[in-house]
C-alpha positions as CSV (number, residue, x, y, z in Angstrom):
1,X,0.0,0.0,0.0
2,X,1.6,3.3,-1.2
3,X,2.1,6.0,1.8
4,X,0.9,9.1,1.9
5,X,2.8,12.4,1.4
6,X,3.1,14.8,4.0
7,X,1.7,17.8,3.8
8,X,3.9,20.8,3.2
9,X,3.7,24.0,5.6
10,X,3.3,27.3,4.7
11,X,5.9,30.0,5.8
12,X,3.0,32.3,7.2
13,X,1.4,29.3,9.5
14,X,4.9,28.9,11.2
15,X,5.3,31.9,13.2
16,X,8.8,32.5,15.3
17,X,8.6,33.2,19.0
18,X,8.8,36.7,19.3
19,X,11.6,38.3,21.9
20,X,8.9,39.4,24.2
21,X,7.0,35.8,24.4
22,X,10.1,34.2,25.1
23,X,10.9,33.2,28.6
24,X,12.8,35.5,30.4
25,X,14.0,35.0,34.0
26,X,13.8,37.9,36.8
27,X,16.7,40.1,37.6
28,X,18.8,38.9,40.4
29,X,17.5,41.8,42.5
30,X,13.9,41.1,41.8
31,X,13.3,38.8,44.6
32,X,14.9,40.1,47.3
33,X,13.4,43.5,46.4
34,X,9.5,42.1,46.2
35,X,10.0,40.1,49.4
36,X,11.7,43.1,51.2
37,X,8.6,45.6,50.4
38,X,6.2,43.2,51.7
39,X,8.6,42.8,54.6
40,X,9.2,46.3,55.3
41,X,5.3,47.5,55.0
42,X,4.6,44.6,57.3
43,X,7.2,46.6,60.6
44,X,6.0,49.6,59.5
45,X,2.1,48.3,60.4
46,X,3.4,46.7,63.2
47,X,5.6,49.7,64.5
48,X,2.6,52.3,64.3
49,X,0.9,50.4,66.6
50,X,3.4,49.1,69.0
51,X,4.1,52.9,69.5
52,X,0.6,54.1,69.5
53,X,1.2,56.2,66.7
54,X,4.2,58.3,68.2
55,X,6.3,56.2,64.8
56,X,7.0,55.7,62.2
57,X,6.0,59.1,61.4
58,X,3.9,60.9,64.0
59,X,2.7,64.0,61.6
60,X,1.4,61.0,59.3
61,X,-1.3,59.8,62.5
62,X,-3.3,56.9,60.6
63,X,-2.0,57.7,57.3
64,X,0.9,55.1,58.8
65,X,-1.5,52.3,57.8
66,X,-2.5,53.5,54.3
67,X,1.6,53.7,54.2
68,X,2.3,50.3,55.4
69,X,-0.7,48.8,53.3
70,X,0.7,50.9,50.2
71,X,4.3,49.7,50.6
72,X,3.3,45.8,51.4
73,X,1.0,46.2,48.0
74,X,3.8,47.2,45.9
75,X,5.8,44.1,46.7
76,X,2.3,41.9,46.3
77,X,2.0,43.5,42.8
78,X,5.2,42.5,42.2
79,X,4.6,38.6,42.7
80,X,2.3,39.0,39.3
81,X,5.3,39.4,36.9
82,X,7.5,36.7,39.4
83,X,9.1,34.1,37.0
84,X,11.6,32.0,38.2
């Protein structure tokens, strides 16, 4: 029984990975960075009300928390482009 030929492919089906859909690994600093804003907006929390608001910044009164939040955010923001 003859075999069948395979089927040819046409240059415009085959389409090269472009540079940005290629996998690309974090910067070395990108970890320690995302893990350190999470870190450091979690003390800063946790220092405004160990002191009763007289730190990190007493000007700031409950604006420390929208601070600490804000800060913490950033480095959960940063876990969405995390590749390792």
């Amino acid at each position: 029984m003859p075999e069948s030929k395979p089927r040819k492919r046409n240059a415009d089906t085959e389409k090269p990975a472009s540079a940005s859909q290629a996998y690309k690994p974090n910067a070395v600093w990108f970890k320690p960075v995302m893990f350190g804003l999470m870190i450091i907006g979690l003390l800063w929390i946790i220092t405004f009300y160990i002191s009763e608001g007289a730190l990190p910044v007493r000007e700031w009164e409950s604006w420390n928390i929208v601070a600490g939040f804000g800060i913490a955010i950033a480095g959960f923001l940063m876990t969405t482009r995390w590749r390792s």
